[in-house]
C-alpha positions as a printed Julia matrix, in Angstrom:
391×3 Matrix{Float64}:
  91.03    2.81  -74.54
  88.53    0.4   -75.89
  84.94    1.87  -76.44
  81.82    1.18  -74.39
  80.15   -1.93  -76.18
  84.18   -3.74  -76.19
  84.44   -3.24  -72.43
  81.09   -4.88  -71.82
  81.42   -7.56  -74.19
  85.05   -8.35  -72.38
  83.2    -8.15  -69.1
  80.46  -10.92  -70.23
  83.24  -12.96  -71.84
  85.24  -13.0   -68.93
  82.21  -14.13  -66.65
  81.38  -16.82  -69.2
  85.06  -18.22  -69.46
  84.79  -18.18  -65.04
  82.13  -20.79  -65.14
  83.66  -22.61  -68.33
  86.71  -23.19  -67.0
  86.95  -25.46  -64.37
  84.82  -27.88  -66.58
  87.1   -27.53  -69.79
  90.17  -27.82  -66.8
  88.73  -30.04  -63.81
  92.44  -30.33  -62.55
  91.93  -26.3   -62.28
  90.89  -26.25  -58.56
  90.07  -22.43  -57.82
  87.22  -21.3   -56.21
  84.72  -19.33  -58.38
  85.47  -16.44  -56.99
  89.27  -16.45  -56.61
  89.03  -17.15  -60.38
  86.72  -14.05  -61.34
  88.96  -12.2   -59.12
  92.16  -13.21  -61.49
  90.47  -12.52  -64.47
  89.27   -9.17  -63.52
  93.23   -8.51  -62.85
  94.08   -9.91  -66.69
  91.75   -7.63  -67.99
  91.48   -4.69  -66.14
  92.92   -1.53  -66.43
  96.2    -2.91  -64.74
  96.57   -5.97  -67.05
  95.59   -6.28  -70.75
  93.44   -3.05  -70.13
  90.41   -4.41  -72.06
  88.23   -3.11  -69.64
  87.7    -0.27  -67.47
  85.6     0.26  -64.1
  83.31    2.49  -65.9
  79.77    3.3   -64.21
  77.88    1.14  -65.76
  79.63   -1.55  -64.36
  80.33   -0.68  -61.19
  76.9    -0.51  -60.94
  76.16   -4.35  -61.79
  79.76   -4.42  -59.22
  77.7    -3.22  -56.25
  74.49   -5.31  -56.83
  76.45   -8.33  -57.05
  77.59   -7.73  -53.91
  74.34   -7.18  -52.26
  72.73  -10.48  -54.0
  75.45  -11.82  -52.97
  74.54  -11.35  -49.26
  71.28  -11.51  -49.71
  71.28  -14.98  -50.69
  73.73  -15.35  -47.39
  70.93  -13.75  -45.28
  68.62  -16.27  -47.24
  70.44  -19.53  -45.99
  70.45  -18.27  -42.55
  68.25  -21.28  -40.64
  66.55  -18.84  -37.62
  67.15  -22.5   -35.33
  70.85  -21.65  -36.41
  71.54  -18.57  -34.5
  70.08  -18.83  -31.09
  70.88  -19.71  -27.96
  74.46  -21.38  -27.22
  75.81  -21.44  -30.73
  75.02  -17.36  -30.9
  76.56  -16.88  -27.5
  79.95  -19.0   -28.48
  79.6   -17.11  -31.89
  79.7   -13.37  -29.97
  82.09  -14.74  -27.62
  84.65  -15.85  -30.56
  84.08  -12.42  -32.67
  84.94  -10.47  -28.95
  87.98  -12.59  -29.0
  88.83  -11.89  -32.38
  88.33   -8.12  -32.39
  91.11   -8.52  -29.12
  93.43  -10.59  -31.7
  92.36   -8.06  -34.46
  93.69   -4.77  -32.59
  97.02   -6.85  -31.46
  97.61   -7.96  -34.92
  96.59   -4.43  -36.88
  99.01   -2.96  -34.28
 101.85   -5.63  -34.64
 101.77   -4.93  -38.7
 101.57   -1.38  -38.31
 104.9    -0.89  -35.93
 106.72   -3.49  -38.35
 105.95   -1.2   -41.25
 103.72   -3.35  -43.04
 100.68   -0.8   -43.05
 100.55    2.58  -41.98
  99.76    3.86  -38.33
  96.21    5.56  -40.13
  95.12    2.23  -41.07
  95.91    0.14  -38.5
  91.63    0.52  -37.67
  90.64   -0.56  -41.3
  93.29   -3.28  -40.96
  91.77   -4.7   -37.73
  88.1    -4.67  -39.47
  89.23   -6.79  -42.18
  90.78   -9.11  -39.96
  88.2    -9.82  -38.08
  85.42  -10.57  -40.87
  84.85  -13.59  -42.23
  83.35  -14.54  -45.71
  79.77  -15.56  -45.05
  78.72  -15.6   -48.89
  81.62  -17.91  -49.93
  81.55  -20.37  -46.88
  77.79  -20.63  -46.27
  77.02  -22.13  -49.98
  79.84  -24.73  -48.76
  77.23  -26.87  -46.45
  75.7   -27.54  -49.21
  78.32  -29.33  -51.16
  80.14  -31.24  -48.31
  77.21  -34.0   -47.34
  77.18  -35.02  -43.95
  79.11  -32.75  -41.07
  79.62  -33.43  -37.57
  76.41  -32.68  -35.08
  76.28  -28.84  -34.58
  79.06  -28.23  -37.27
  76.91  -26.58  -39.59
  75.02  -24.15  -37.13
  78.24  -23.41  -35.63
  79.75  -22.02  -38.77
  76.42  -20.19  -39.78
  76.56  -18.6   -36.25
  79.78  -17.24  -36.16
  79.97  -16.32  -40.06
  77.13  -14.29  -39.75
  78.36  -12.71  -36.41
  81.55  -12.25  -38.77
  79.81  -10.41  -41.32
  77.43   -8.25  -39.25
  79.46   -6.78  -36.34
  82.42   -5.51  -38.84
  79.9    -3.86  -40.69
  78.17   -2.19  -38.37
  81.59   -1.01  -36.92
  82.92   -0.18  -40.66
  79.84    2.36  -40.54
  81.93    4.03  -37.52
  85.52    4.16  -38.6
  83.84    5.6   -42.12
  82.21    8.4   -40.4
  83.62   11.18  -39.42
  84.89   11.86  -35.78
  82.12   14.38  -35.08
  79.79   12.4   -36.15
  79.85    9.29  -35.21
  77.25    9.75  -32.33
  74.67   10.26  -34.74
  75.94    7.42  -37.33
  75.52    5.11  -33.51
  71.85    7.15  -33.67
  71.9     6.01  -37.56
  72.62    2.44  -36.58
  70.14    2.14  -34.18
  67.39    3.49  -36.63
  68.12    1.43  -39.0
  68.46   -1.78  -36.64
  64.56   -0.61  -35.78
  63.52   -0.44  -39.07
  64.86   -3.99  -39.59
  62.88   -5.75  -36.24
  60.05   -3.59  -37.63
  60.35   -5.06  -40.91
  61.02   -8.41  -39.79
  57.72   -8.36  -37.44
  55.38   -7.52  -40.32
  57.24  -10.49  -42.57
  56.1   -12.77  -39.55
  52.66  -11.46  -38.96
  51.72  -11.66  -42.76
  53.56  -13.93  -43.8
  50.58  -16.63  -44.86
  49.83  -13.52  -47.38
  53.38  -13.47  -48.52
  53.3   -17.19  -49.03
  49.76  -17.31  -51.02
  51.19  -14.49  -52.99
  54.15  -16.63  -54.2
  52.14  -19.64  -54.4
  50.02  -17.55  -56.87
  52.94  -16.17  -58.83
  56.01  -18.1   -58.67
  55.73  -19.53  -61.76
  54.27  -17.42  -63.94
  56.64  -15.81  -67.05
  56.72  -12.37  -64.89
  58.59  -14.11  -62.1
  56.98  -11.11  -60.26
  58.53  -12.72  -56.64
  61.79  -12.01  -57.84
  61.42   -9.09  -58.69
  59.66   -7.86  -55.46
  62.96   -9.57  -53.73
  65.32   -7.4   -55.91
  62.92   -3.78  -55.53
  63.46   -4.78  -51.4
  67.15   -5.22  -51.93
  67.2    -2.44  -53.64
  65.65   -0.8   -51.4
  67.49   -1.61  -48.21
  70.7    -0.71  -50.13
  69.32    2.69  -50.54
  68.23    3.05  -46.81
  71.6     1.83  -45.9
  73.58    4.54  -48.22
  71.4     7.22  -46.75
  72.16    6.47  -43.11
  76.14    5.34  -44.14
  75.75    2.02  -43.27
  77.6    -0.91  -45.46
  75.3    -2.12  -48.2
  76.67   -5.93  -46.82
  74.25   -5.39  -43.44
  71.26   -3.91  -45.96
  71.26   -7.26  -47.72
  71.85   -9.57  -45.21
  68.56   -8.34  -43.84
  66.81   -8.55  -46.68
  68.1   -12.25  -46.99
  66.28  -13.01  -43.96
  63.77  -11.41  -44.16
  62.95  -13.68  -47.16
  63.83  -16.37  -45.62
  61.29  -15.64  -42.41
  58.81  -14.49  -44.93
  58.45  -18.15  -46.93
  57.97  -21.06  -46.44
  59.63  -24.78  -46.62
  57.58  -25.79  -49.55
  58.31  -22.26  -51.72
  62.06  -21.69  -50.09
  63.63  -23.65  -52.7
  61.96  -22.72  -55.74
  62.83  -18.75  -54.93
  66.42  -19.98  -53.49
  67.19  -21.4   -56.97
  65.7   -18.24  -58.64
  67.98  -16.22  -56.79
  70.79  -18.69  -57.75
  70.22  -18.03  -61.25
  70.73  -14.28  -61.22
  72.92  -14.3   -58.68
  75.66  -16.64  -58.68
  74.99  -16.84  -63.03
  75.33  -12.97  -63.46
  75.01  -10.46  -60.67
  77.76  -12.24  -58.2
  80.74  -12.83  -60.99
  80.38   -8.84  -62.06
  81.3    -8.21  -58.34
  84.45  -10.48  -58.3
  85.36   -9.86  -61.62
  85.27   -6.4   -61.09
  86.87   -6.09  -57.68
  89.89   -7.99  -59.86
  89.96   -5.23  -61.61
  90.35   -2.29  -58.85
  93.36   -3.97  -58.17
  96.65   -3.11  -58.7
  99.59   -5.8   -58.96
 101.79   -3.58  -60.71
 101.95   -1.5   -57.76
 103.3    -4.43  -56.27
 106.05   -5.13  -58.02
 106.91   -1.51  -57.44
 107.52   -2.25  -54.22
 108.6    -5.91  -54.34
 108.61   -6.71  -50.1
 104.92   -5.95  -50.02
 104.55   -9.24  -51.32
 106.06  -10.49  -48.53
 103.08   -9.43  -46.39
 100.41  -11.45  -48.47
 101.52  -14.89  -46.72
 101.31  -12.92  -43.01
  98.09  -11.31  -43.84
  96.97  -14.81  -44.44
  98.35  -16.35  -41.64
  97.2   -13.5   -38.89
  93.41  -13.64  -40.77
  93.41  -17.51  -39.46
  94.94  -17.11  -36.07
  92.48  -14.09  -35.1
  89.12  -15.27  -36.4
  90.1   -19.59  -36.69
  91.96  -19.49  -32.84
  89.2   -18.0   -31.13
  86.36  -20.33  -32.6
  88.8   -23.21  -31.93
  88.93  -23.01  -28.13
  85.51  -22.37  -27.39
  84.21  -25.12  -29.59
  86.72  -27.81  -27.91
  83.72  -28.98  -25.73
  81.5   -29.23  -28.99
  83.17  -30.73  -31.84
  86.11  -33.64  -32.06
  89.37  -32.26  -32.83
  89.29  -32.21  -36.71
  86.04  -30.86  -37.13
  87.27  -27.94  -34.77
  90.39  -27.52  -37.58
  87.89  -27.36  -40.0
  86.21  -24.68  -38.48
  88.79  -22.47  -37.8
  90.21  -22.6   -41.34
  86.32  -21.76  -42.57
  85.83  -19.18  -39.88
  89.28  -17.54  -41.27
  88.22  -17.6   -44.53
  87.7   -13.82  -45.98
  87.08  -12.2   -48.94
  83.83   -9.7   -50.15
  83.85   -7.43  -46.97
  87.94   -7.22  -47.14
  87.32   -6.03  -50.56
  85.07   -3.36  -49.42
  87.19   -2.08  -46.44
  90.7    -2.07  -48.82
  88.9    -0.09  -51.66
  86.98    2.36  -48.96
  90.71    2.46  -47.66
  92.15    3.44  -50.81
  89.83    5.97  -51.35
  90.39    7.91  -48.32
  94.2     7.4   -49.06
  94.2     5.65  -45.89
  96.09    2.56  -47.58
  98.46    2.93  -50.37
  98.05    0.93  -53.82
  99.62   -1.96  -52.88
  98.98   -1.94  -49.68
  94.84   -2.42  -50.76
  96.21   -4.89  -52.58
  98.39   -7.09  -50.64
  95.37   -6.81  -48.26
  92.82   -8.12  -50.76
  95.54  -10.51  -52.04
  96.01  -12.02  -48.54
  92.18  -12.6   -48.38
  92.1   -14.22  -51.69
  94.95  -16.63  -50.47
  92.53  -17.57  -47.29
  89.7   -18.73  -50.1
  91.82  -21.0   -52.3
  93.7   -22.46  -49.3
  91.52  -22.74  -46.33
  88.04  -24.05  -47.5
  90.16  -26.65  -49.22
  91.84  -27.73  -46.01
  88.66  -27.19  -44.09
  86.61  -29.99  -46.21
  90.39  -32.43  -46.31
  89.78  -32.32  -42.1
  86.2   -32.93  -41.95
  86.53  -36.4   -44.68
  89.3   -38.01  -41.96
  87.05  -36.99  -39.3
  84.28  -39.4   -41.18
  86.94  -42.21  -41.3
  86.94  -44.82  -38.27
């Protein structure tokens, strides 16, 4: 076993080489975080075993996770999710939790996960990756009308309702009225929160204008103590860390203004996607277990299906209640985002494995199907919306 200061000089390597890569090999086209995922696997304890999940890191693990949220939360336009596009977002997650249950239970009695899963299976299903899609409007230039507010609606409804339901399934059965009791404390807290951010929010935005760009970078900070923070209150009342930070992403965003959102959005950028966000992936890579896998060889089988079922229940719902709102490709392209999946699969497979709920490959071939859904669909997604452009 390799001492302390190898493993986190391997770890730093390996998130170095994830953003050098696909500029030393541009023909290379992998997601960033299907390629931190793959090198966590080479050099975790399961491949080269240069590095271990040790505490240290897991601890950078989990607040890469919540940044990475957070800066979901952060792109979250309010205009975005309200009114008809929130409604047809609810509507297609409804739909999808139907598709979800069907599908869990159609895996299940073909043997491909066992009965005392079939719940966590249906939960992962059903999510969709906010934190990898979302940055995607960014880099894709003009959409079709109400493509982008679509996709922010029903990501976010994507991302929310599982976790609020993962809270349940994790809880115990006698006690999941008070976790619902939990929930709804914590859901105050937040519209209490989000209130004040509102109401002072002219102090909040003299404050940055004040301090953004001084050497402390003391806005940042604040934005990391109230992550922190949020994480914390979630762990106490069980809740997913993913719901913690999304709120906290918003309530950034509804705390600052147009002319300061950028400057802290590219702050958060820089520790984020530059550090925090890569010692999630990388280390999620590493929880995994491919040998286990080719123990038992026709689990691989299942990675393709998982795929395929994670499109058809979140990308078929979304697909027939926007046919009155976006032309036929554009509608494609939003299924194949919408069934993109990825960070909250993670979380559900290793919470799984923990409570021996899913076997070592099983976790895996879950996680593995979600990592085929980001180097396959988001592709596909953007190939639809270009001949939608063309006359």
């Amino acid at each position: 076993m390799q001492d302390h200061e190898t493993q986190i000089a391997t770890l730093f390597v390996a998130v170095a080489l994830a953003a050098w890569l696909p500029s030393l090999l541009p023909w290379l086209a992998l997601p960033a975080a299907v390629l931190e995922l793959l090198l966590g696997i080479v050099i975790g304890p399961h491949g080269l075993q240069l590095d271990s999940n040790g505490p240290v890191i897991s601890l950078f693990s989990t607040l890469g996770m919540a940044v990475l949220f957070m800066r979901a939360g952060f792109e979250v336009e309010p205009e975005m999710v309200r009114g008809r596009s929130l409604r047809l977002a609810v509507a297609g997650w409804l739909g999808s939790a139907g598709l979800a249950i069907g599908a869990a239970g159609l895996l299940v009695l073909l043997g491909a996960f066992p009965a005392p899963g079939w719940s966590w299976l249906a939960l992962a299903l059903s999510t969709t990756a906010m934190g990898v899609v979302q940055p995607l409007l960014r880099d894709r230039g003009v959409l079709p009308a109400g493509y982008a507010q679509a996709l922010v609606s029903s990501a976010g409804v994507g991302e929310v309702l599982p976790t609020i339901l993962l809270s349940l399934v994790v809880a115990r059965a006698d006690r999941i009225a008070n976790q619902v009791l939990m929930i709804l404390a914590f859901s105050g807290l937040c519209a209490l929160l989000l209130w004040l951010a509102i109401r002072h929010r002219h102090r909040w935005e003299a404050f940055v204008e004040r301090t953004m760009h001084d050497s402390a970078q003391l806005p940042i900070r604040l934005a990391m103590g109230l992550l922190v923070l949020m994480v914390v209150i979630g762990n106490l009342v069980q809740i997913n860390l993913v719901l913690g930070a999304l709120v906290t992403g918003v309530l950034l965003r509804y705390g600052t203004n147009a002319s300061h959102r950028q400057a802290l959005a590219d702050r958060l950028d820089g520790l984020g996607s530059g550090f925090l966000i890569p010692l999630f992936f990388i280390n999620s890579g590493m929880r995994l277990n491919f040998t286990a896998l080719a123990e038992q060889p026709l689990t691989i089988l299942w990675i393709p299906v998982v795929a395929l079922a994670m499109l058809l229940v979140r990308g078929a719902p979304i697909w027939w209640l926007q046919r009155f709102s976006l032309p036929p490709r554009a509608r494609l392209a939003l299924a194949l985002d919408c069934g993109t999946q990825l960070p909250l699969v993670v979380a559900i497979a290793m919470l799984a494995l923990q409570r021996a709920v899913l076997s070592a490959s099983q976790a895996t071939a879950l996680v593995a199907g979600a990592t085929v859904t980001v180097m396959l669909f988001p592709a596909l997604a953007a190939r639809q919306l270009r001949s939608s452009e063309q006359p």
